[in-house]
N, C-alpha and C positions, 0 to 999 in steps of 0.2 A: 744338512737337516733344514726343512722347512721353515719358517716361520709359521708358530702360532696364531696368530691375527692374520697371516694369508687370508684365508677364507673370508673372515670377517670385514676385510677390505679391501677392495678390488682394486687394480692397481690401475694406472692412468692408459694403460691399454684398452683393458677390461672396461672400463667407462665412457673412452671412447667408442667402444663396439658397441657398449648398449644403448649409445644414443642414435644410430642408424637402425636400430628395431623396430621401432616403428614404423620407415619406408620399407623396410622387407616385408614388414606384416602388410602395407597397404597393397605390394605390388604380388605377394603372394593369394591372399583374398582377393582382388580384383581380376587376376587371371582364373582365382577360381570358379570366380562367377562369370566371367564374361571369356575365357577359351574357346566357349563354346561358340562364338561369333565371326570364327578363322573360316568356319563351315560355312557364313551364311553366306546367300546373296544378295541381291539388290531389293526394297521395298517396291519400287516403282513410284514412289510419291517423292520426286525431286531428283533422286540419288541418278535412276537412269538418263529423262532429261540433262543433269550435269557431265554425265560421266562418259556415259555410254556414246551419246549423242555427239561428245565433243573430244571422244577418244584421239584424232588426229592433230586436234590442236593442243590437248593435254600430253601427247605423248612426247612435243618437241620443249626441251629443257630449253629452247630461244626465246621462249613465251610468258619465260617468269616476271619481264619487267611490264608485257601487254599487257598482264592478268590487271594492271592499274589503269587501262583505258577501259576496262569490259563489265557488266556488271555480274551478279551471282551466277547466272545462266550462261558466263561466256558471251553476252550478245553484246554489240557496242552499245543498248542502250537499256536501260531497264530500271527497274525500280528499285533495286536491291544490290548493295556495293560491298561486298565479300571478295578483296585483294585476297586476302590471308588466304584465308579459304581456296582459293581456287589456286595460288601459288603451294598449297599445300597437297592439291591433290595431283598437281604437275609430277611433286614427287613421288605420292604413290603411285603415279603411270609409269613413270621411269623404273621402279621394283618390280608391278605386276599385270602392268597394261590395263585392262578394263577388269579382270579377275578382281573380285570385290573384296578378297581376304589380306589384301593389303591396308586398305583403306578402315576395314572393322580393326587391324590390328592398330592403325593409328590411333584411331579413334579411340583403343584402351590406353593405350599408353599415357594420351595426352589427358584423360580421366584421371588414369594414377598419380602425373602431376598436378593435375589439380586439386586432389586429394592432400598433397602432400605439401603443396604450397598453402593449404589450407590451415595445416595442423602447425604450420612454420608463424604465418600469420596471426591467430588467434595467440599463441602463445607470448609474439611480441607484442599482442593488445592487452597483457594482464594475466591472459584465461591459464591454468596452472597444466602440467604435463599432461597429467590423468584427465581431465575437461579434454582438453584439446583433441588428444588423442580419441575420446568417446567418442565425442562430438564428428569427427573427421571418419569415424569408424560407419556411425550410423547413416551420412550422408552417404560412403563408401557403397554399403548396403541397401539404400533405400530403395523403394521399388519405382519412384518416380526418375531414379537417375537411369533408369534400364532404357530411354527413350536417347538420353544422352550419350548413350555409349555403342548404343546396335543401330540409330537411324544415320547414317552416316551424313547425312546432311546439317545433321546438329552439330558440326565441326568448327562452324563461325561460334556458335555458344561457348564450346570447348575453350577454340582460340578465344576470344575475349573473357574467359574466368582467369584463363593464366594468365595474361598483361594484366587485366587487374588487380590479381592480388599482387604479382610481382611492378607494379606500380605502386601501388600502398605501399608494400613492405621497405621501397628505398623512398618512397615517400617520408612514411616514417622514422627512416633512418636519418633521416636530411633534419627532422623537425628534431631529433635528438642529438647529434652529433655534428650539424652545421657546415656539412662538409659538400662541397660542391658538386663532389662527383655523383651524389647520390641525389643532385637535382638536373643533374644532365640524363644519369639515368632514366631517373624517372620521366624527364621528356621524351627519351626513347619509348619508353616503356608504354606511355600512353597513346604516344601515337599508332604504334602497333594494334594497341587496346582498340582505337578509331580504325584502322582499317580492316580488323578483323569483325568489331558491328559497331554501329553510329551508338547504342546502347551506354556505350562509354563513355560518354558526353557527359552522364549523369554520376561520375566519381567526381564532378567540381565541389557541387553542394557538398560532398560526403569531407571532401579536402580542407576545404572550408573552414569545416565544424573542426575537423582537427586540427588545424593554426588556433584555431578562440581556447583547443583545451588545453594545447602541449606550451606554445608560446605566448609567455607572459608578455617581455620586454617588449619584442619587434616586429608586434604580429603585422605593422602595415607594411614594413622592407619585406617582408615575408609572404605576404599574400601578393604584395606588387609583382615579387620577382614570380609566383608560380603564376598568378596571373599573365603573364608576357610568357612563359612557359605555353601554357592551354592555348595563348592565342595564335601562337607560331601554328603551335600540331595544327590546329584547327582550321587557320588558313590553308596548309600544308594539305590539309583530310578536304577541304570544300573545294581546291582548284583542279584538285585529279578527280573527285567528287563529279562534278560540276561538267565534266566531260560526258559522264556518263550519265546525265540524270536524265530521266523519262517520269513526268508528274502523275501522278497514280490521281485515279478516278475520287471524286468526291465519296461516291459510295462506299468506296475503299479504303479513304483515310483522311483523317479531322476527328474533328471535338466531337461529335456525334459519334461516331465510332468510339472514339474512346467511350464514350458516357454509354451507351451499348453496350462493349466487350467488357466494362468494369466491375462485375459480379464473376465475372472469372477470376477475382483479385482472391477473391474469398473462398470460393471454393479450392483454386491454387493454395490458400494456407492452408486449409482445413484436410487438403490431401497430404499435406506434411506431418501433420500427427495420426491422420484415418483413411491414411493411401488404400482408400476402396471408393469407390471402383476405379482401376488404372486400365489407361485404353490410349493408345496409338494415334488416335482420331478422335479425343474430348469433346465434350458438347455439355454445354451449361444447362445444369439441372438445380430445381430450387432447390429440393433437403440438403445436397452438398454445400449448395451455397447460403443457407441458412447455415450452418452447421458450422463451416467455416468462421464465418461473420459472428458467432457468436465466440467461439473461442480467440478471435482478432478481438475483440471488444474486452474477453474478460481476461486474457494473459496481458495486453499493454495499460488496461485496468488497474491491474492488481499489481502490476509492477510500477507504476508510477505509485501508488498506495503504498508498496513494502518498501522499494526502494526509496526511499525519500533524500538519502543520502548518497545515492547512485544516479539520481535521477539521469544526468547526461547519457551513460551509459544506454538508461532505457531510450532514449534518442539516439545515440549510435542506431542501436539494432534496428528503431523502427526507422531513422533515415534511411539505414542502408537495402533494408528493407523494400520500400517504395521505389527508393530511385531505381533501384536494379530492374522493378517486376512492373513500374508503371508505365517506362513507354513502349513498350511492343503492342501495349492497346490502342494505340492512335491506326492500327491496322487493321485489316478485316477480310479474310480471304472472299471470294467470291462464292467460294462452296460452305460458308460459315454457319448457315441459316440451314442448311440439311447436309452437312457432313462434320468439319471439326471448327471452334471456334479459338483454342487457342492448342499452346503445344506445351506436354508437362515437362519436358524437360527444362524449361524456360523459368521453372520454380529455383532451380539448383542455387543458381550465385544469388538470387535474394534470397534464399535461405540462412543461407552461410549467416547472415547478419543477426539472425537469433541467437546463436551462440553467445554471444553480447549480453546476453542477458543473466548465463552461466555466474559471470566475476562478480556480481557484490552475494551468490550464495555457494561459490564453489568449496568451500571449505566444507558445508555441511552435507554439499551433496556428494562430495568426494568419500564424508563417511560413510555415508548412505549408500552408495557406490559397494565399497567393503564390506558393509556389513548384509547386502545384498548380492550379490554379483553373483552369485549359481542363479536367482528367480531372476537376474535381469538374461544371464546367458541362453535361457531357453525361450524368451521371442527373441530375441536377437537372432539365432541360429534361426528360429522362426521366418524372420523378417527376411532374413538372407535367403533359407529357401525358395521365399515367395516370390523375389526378384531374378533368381537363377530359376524358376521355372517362366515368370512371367517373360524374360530375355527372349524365350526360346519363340516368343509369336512373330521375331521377328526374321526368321530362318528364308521365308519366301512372300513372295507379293501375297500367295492368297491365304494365308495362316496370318496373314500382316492384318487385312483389309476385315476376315474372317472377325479377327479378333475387335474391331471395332462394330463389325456388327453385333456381336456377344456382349459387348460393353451396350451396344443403345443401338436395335434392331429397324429403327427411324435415321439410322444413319445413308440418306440414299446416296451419299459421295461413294460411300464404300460399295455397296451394292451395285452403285454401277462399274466402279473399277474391278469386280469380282464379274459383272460382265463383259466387260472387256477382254481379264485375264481368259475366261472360257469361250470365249468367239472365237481368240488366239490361237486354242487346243484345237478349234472345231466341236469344240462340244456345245452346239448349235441351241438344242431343246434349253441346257442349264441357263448359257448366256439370256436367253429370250425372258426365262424366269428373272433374273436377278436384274433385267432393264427394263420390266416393266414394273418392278419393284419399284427401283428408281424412282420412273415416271411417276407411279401411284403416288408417292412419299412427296416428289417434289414434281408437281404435274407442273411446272411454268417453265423448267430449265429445258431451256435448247437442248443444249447439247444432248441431254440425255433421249430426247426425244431424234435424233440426229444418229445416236448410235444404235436403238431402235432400229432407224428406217434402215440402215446403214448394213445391219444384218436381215434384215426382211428382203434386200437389193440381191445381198448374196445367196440366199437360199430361192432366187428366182420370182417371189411374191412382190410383183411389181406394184401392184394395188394398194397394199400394207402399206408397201416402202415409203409411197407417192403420199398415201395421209399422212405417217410420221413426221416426212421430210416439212408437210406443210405446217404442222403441229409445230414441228422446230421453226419454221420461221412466222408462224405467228407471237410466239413468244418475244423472237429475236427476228427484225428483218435482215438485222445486219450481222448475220452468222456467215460466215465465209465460207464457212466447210460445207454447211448446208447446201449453200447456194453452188456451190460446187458440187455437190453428189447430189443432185438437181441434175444441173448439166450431166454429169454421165448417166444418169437411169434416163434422160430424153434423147441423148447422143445414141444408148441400148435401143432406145426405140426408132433411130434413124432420121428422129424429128430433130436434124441440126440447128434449124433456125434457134428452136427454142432452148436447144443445149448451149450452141453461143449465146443467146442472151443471158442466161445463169450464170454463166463462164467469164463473160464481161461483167456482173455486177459484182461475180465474187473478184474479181480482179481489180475492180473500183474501189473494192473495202483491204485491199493485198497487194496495191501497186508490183508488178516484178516479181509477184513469187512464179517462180519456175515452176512447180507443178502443173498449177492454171493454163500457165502461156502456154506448156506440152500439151497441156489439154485440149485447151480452144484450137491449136494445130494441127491437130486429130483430126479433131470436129470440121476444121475447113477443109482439111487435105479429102475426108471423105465425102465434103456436100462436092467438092471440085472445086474450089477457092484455093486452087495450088500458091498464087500469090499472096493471101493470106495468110496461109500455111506459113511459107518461106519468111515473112515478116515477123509474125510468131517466134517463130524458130530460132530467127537472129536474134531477137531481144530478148529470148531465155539464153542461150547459149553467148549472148555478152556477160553477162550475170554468173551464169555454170557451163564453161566452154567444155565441160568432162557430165555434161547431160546426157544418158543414154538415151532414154528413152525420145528424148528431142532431135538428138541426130538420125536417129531412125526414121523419123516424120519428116525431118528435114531433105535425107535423100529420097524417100519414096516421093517426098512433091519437087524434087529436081528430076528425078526420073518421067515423071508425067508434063514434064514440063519441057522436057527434051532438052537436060541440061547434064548431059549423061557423064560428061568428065568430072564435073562438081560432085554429081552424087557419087562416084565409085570415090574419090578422093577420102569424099563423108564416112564411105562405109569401111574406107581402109581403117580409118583415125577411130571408125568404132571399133570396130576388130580390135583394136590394141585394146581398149577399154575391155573388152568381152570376147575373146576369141573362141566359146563355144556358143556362142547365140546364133541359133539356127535360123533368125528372122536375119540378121546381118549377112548371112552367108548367102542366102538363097538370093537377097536384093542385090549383093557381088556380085552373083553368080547372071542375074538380068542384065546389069550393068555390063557386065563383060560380053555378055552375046550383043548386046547391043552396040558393044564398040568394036565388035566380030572377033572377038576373040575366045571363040565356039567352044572351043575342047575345053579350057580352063574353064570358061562358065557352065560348061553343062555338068562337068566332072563336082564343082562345089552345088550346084542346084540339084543333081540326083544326092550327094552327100547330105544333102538336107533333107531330101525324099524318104532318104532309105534311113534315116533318123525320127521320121513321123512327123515332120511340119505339113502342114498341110498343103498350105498354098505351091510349096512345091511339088508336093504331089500332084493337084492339079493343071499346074503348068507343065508339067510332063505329059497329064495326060492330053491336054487340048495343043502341046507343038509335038507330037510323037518320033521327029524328027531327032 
């Protein structure tokens, strides 16, 4: 027979099972909303540059200890230092190659732990079950994490909320129980924090404040030792650092910038309680950012007023607060001023620090909670739809880009990437619309003015092309690209002098980029500068000895040059590279009559003939023999 009190009291099974319910509930909702992101693909703002572009070096698991010489972008030198990050997507290559539905899957999972290191956290600061758990619920759902969990490039944000809260929490544990291992930890932990973004630099001040509130006795043995803690990491984070650093442009980053991007603080809060309008590609508006600033003013207001006896706490929240959301403003993209000025997902982990504010009134909101909680479940489900439809803008580049013009129709970053995406399709007339958009919106950017001329080249409207191309380089003289699709519409025209000189200044501002040098090799092989050519040719193909289009240039000017054994060599080694390139074949097939060996060369130059290349046609028809 039963026990009577069974029911009444659950037994130490039973209470172990219900304290894993709330990680089920997190990782149940979170797939419910974000599933949907197995489907997507790539945005094209970062995600491809990283991924796509650098598929070969992503793909070899050798590369996990390099990802600590390279910066965000994989390049040895750059602005931006994401180890984690790029060690993290080695392993999605290893799962699903450049397939993006690995990567969105990482990207949820490591949300859900974040979620749930969140809810772990908050509780061991005070905040009570039911706090926590809300609190963790509505971050769960809000519509600015939807940036956090579909732009796969917010992976460094991801990484860095997890080391830092699992840094605080054996932080923590260290300032309670004294125990050493959870300050070894915790050095682990930070430093991960530092390589996954420099952003973590700013848990010191937060560390700080918690030695003055937890340790009475030995707060200076205590700040000494985490002290000598931070400063190892931080040696450790600046000498692999330090490898890779590339100094960003003034325009780009300093106090000005910061003083600039810093009304983005405000409207970043004020989207945290009036997540309207949310957009992919943000741009600083005043009523949001009035609107913000007013509710920053009058919530840390009125909570030093209520609180009087909490007061630390209300410095918790607003420490942690600042430090988390204040330095990514010392930066400023260069498409800032007419596309996005900061990025919402960037709200998340200084969000979190509100919560703080829950513990000197959770008892009453707890009742409040209760005696409410059907009128609070209907925006909540609310809220959650809103972010499970808003997820979905981010399925493809032009529903991405799309959606940023929906949000603020002055966005010419986006507009021009929407002409880009439709050049791509060939959908000629669209793209023409949405980059003169651009232009309109932001008449001074090169570039845009570049991708303009760029499609006016292609559609044969040489006249257009040539004002666009000069438009872009009045703005910018020192646009490479320009200067380079310059050289090829004056190379189209046969006017080589004046395509090399384009070619040489885009090569001035691009030392050694291989495309240029194939270019200018072109360009000389055709004026008849076959030694030119060959010089070219060698200094790209030391750089990319696996350059097709250079070795192609390279034997057609060993051929002219009566260096017939060189070039058939050339064209063997391309062959391997492309054994159906009908340009390779038919220049075999010269090379071989020229070195009389008739039957094989004529057999691969009609082969090319009777494929439709041209030049072998003609050469058929002018040796009929």
């Amino acid at each position: 027979m039963k026990n009577k009190d069974s029911k009444k009291n659950p037994g130490p099974e039973k209470q172990q099972y219900k304290k894993y319910l709330p990680y089920v509930l997190f990782i149940i909702i979170g797939f419910a909303l974000y599933a949907q992101t197995l489907q997507f693909g790539y945005s094209s703002l970062d995600d491809e540059p990283i991924i796509v572009q650098n598929s070969t070096y992503l793909s070899k698991i050798s590369n996990s200890l390099d990802v600590f010489r390279r910066d965000a972008f994989l390049s040895p030198k750059g602005e931006f230092y994401r180890p984690l990050q790029s060690l993290s997507f080695i392993i999605n290559s290893q799962i699903s190659g450049t397939e993006a539905w690995s990567y969105h899957l990482g990207n949820l999972l490591l949300f859900i732990i974040v979620i749930s290191l969140l809810y772990y956290y908050l509780q061991q600061n005070g905040v009570s079950k039911t706090i926590a758990l809300f609190g963790s619920l509505v971050l769960l759902i809000h519509p600015l994490a939807a940036h956090f969990v579909c732009w796969i490039p917010a992976r460094g944000d991801l990484l860095l909320a997890i080391f830092i809260l699992f840094s605080a929490i054996v932080f923590n544990k260290y300032l309670l129980d004294n125990r050493i291992t959870f300050a070894v930890a915790h050095a682990i932990f930070f430093l991960l924090a530092l390589f996954a973004k420099e952003t973590a630099v700013m848990f010191i001040p937060i560390g700080i404040f918690f030695i003055y509130q937890i340790r009475k006795s030995d707060r200076g043995r205590t700040i000494l030792l985490f002290t000598c803690i931070w400063a190892v990491d931080l040696i450790i984070y600046f000498l692999l650092r330090y490898s890779v650093f590339l100094e960003l442009p003034s325009q780009n980053f300093g106090v000005g910038v910061f003083v600039k991007n810093l009304p983005s603080v405000f409207e970043m809060f004020g989207k945290i309680f009036i997540p309207y309008p949310v957009s992919p590609l943000p741009h600083i508006h005043t009523v949001p950012v009035i609107i913000g600033l007013v509710l920053f003013i009058v919530l840390f207001s009125a909570a030093f007023y209520k609180f009087r006896a909490n007061r630390s706490t209300v410095v918790l929240a607003l420490l942690w607060f600042l430090c988390f959301i204040l330095p990514p403003l010392a930066f400023r993209s260069s498409y800032a001023d007419f596309g996005y000025e900061y990025l919402e997902h960037r709200v998340i982990l200084p969000a979190m620090g509100l919560f703080f504010l829950f513990i000197p009134v959770q008892k009453s909101f707890e009742a409040w909670l209760k005696k409410y909680k059907y009128y609070v479940l209907i925006p909540t489900a609310g809220l959650g739809f809103f972010t499970f439809t808003h997820a979905g803008i981010y399925s493809n580049p032009k529903s991405f880009f799309q959606a940023a013009i929906n949000a603020d129709p002055q966005n010419a970053f986006a507009n021009y990437q929407l002409g880009c995406l439709t050049f791509g399709e060939e959908n000629y007339e669209e793209a023409i619309t949405y980059y003169k958009r651009a232009v309109d919106i932001a008449p001074s950017e090169s570039d845009f003015w570049n991708a303009l001329a760029a499609l006016y080249f292609n559609l044969n409207n040489q006249d257009k092309a040539l004002n666009c191309f000069l438009e872009s380089l009045k703005h910018n003289p020192d646009n490479w690209q320009t200067l380079r699709n310059l050289g090829t519409l004056y190379n189209s025209r046969n006017d080589f002098a004046t395509a090399n000189m384009y070619y040489t200044k885009s090569l001035a501002l691009t030392p050694n980029k291989v495309l240029i040098l194939g270019d200018r090799a072109n360009t000389k092989y055709l004026s008849g500068d076959y030694a030119g050519a060959l010089n070219d040719c060698n200094t790209a193909l030391k750089i990319q000895p696996d350059a097709l289009d250079v070795l192609i240039t390279q034997a057609k000017a060993l051929l002219k040059s009566d260096q017939i054994d060189k070039a058939l060599t050339v064209l063997i080694n391309a062959e391997r590279l492309s054994p159906e390139d009908l340009e390779i074949l038919f220049y075999k097939g010269v090379a071989q009559v020229n070195l009389h060996h008739e039957i094989e060369g004529l057999l691969n130059i009609r082969t090319a003939a009777d494929r439709g290349f041209q030049p072998a046609v003609e050469y058929l028809h002018t040796n009929p023999k």
